[in-house]
Each structure stands twice: as structure tokens, then as C-alpha cells.
N, C-alpha and C positions, 0 to 999 in steps of 0.2 A: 752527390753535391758538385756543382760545377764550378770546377777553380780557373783563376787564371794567371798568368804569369808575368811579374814582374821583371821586366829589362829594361836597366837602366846604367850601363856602362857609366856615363856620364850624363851631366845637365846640359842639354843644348838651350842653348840660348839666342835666340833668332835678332836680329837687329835691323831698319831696314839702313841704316850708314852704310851697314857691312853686304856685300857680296856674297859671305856665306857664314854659318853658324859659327859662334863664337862657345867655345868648349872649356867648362869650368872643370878641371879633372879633380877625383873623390882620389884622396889617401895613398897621396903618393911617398916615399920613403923620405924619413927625414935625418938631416944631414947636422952634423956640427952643434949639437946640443950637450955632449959629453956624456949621456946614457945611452944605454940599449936601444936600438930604432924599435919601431912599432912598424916592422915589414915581415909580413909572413912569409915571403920570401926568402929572406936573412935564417928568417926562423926555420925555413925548412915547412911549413905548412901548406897543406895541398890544395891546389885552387878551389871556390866554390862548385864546381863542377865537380868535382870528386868527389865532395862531401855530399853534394846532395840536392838537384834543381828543385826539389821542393821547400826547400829555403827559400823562394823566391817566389812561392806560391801564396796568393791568396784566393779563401773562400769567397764567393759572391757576397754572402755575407759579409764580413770585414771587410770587403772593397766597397759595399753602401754604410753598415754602420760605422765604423772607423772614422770617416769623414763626417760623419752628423753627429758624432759626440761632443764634439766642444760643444754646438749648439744646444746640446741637448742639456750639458751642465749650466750653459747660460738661461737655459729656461726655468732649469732648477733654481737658481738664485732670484728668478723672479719670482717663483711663485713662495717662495721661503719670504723673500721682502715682503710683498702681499698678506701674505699671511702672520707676519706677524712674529716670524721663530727665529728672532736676530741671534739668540745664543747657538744654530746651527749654521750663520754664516760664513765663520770662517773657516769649515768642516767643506760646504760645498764651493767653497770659492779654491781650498788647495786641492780640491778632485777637477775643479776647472783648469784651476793654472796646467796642473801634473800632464790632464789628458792634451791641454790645446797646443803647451812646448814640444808633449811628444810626438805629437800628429806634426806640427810643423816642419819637429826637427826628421821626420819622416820622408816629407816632401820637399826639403831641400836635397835632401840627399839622392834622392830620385826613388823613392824605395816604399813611394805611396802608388806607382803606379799611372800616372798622369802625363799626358803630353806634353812637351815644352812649352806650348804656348801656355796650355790650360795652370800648369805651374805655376807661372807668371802669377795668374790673377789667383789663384789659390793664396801663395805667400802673399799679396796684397788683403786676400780676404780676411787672411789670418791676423794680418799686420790690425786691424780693425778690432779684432778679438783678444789681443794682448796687448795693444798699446805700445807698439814698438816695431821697428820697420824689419819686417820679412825676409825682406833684400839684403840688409846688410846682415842679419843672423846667419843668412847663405854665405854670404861674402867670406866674412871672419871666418866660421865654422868650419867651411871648406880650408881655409887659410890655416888653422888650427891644425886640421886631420894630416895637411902637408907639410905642414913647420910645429911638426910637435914640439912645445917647450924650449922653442930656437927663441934669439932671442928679438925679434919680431914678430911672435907668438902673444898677440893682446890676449885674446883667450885664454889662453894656458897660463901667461904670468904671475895670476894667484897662487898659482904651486908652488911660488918660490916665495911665496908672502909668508908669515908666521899666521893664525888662523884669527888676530883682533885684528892685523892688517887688512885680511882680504876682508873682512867682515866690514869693516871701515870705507872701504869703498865703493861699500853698493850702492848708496843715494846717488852718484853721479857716476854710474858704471855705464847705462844704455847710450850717454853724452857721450862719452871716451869709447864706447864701444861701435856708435854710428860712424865719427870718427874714424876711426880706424878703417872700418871697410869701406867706407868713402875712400880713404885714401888709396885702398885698394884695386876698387875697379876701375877697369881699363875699357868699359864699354858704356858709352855714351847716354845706352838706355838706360843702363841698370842704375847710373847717378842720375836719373832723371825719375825712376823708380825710389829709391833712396829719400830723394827730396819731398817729392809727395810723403812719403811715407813718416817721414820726421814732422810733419804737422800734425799729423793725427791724434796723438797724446797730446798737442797744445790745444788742437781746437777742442779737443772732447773735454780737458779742464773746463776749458775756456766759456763750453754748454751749462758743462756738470754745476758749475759756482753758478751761470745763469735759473739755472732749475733749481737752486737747493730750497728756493723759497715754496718750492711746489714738492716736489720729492728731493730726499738727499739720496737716492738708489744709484743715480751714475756717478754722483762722489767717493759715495761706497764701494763702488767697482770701481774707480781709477785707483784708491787707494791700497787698497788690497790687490790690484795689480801692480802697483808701483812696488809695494812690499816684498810681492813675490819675485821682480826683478832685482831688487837689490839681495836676493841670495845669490844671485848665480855664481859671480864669483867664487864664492862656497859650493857648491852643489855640480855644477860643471867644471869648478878649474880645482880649486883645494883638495875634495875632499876625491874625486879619482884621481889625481894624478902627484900630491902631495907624497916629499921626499922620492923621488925617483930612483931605481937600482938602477945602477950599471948593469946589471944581467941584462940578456935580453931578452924581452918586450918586458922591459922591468919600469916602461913608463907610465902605465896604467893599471889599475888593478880591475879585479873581478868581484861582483858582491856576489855569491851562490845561496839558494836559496830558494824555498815555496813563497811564502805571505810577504815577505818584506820586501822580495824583487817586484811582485806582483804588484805591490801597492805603490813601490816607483814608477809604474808601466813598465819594466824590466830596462829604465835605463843603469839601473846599475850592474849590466853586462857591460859595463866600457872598454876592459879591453879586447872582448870581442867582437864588439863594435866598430873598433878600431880598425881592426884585422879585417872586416867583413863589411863594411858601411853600406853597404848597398841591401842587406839584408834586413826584411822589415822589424822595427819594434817587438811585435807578437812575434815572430818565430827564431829571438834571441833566445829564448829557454832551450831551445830545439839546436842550436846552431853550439850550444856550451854542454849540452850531453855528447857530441861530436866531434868538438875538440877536447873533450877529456882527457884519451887517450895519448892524443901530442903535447898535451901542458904535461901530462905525470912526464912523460920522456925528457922532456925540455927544463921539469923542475921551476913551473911556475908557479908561482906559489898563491892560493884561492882564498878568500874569507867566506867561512860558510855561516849563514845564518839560520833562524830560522823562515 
């Protein structure tokens, strides 16, 4: 089977203002939060090179499928509308949401495999596919990985929320959260990326109520997309990263696990995640039988499920 290799240091970002690429760095150590950092350096953990370049490998397979599966759940919810089987909509719409966040949050990281540019219009393709701008989920996210739970950490914030607070905030979370990584970038395209991208969920309402008189099908999808963004603050900031330890890399936790990581796409490896972001989605199961060894040494402490 022919693999190939993902390298993606960082996201270059080309702009023509600039002279030369502008460089958005993944998961650098964070300062002044009063927990343990989330730097495997701190921690004594051995770079990914040690562990293993085939953490970085994908099958030709997963580098064609991986990328047409969101499409491929969007076609499922069509042919489910179609037909008529509304009691299993909300079944393929959170196989939708689950695969199209993880693939996205894939490809912001650099860890889908894709050139800088082709990047670009990926997170924009994406943006279309969840109703929410690509650009700034990179923005934040990266901002996140670097200011874990600091306190200009929008992302991570929820963790500090009691669990009906963060729940409370999702209907106007993606608002506060555009927001924010607006405020963030410092390069002239990416707010110009950003701004296209914040009409897309207006104009698609704006279709969807025109059409309802014919199909209510893109109403149904904006809405159960809209739903599935106001968990995040639950699901990305509460529930890994809530009550933090001072130990160290005591700011995120790990879900271990066959079926119940599997059925998150394996984002509940977050603090491996953390530690490794550049490692793709699928071969997080792989990258946590590896660091076994130095969490027992280190005494960090795992939730194992089934």
C-alpha cells in the first residue's frame, strides 16, 4: 500500500501585501495560566521523530477518503430527507457534524496533508459545509494550542465556566468566537477571508427561509448545524479541559478507549493532541499506545472507557 507523508511544521500562509509567507506557529508553550503547561518539552517527552515518522503517514486511501467524507454524510442526509426517514436525521447529521469538525480541525493544523495555498480554499470549502468561517476556527484554535487557558484564551474560557454557564453560551458562541480571531489576525488576507466567510450562514438562512415553501431540507441543515455549534464550548473547551491540575500537562485530559474514542473520530485524545498537533486525527490511537510509557513515568492520570 502506497503511503505518504505528512509534513507540516507549520501553516504558511502566502499573502500578495507580504514579501514573504507569513507563519501561523502550532502549540507553542504556554505561559502565566497557573497550571501545568502543555509542553512536552517541560514534560521531558521525546520529539515526534523518536516516537515514530509513521505518525505522519497516511495511506493513499485516507488521503482520498478522509477528504470526501463530509460530502459523503451530506449526501446521506439527502438521500434520508428524500426518502422520507426523518426519525434517522439527527443520527446522520451528528456523523456529519463529528466527521466535517474533525477533518477541518485536521486541516487547519496542517495535518491533512495539503499545500498552503490549496489549504486556503479547503477551510473555505469547509466553511460552506458547517456554516461557520474556517479562517477564524484556524485563527482561535491555533491561538488556543498557544495560550492554553491564559487568559485571552476565548476558546479554552469554558473551562473556567461551571458546566449550565458554558452550556448557556452556545446560541451566540460562533458571534464571540468570529470575533475574537478577527481580532486576532494580523494578516490582511486572512480578515478578508474571515469576512467572506461570516456571510455564509446569513446568506444560507437567508436561501433556506426562501426555499422553505418548496423544501424545508436546507432549514433542517442550518438548524442542526447551528445546534451542533452551540455545543462546542461543551465538547472543545469544558469537557477536556475542565478543572485544570497544577501537575504537569494537567491541563487536558485523555479519553482511552476502543468504541467511544472511535465514535468521537478520536478527538478525545486531547492531551495528546495537544502535545503532537501536527499528528493526524486517525493515527491519535497509535500516537497514545506510545506515549503510555512516559504518562505512567510522569503519573498522568487517563480515563479509560470502553
Amino acid at each position: 500500500m502506497t503511503t505518504i507523508q505528512l509534513l507540516h511544521p507549520a501553516v504558511s500562509i502566502n499573502t500578495r501585501a507580504a514579501a514573504s509567507p507569513i507563519f501561523i506557529p502550532i502549540a507553542q508553550p504556554a505561559h502565566g495560566n497557573g497550571h501545568g503547561h502543555l509542553n512536552r518539552r517541560e514534560a521531558g517527552l521525546p520529539s515526534l521523530s523518536k516516537l515514530g515518522g509513521d505518525l505522519l503517514v497516511a495511506s493513499r486511501m485516507q488521503r482520498v477518503i478522509w477528504p470526501l467524507l463530509p460530502l459523503l454524510t451530506l449526501a446521506g442526509f439527502v438521500v434520508i430527507y428524500i426518502r422520507h426517514l426523518y426519525l434517522l436525521l439527527p443520527l446522520i447529521f451528528l456523523v456529519h457534524f463529528l466527521i466535517s469538525v474533525t477533518f477541518t480541525h485536521d486541516v487547519l493544523h496542517g495535518a491533512a496533508g495539503f499545500k498552503p495555498r490549496t489549504t486556503e480554499w479547503v477551510l473555505f470549502g469547509m466553511s460552506l459545509l458547517l456554516l461557520e468561517s474556517g479562517h477564524a476556527f484556524r485563527q482561535a484554535h491555533l491561538h488556543h494550542h498557544s495560550h492554553c487557558l491564559e487568559e485571552n484564551d476565548f476558546e479554552g474560557s469554558p473551562a473556567r465556566m461551571r458546566f449550565l454557564q458554558a452550556l448557556a453560551i452556545g446560541p451566540l458562541y460562533l458571534v464571540k468566537h468570529w470575533r475574537h480571531a478577527y481580532g486576532l489576525a494580523k494578516s490582511q488576507q486572512q480578515k478578508r477571508w474571515m469576512l467572506v466567510e461570516l456571510f455564509i450562514p446569513v446568506l444560507f438562512l437567508i436561501m433556506a427561509i426562501m426555499l422553505s415553501s418548496i423544501t424545508m431540507a436546507p432549514l433542517i441543515y442550518f438548524i442542526f448545524m447551528w445546534l451542533g455549534s452551540c455545543l462546542y464550548p461543551i465538547t472543545t473547551a469544558w469537557l477536556p479541559h475542565f478543572r485544570p491540575s497544577n501537575a504537569l500537562l494537567g491541563q487536558a485530559r485523555s479519553l482511552r478507549g476502543k468504541i467511544i474514542p472511535a465514535l468521537l473520530c478520536n478527538l478525545s485524545y486531547h492531551l495528546e493532541h495537544h502535545l503532537y498537533p501536527q499528528v493526524p486525527s486517525y493515527n491519535l490511537p497509535r500516537l497514545a499506545e506510545k506515549l503510555d510509557p512516559y504518562f505512567e513515568k510522569l503519573g498522568v492520570s487517563l480515563l479509560h472507557v470502553v
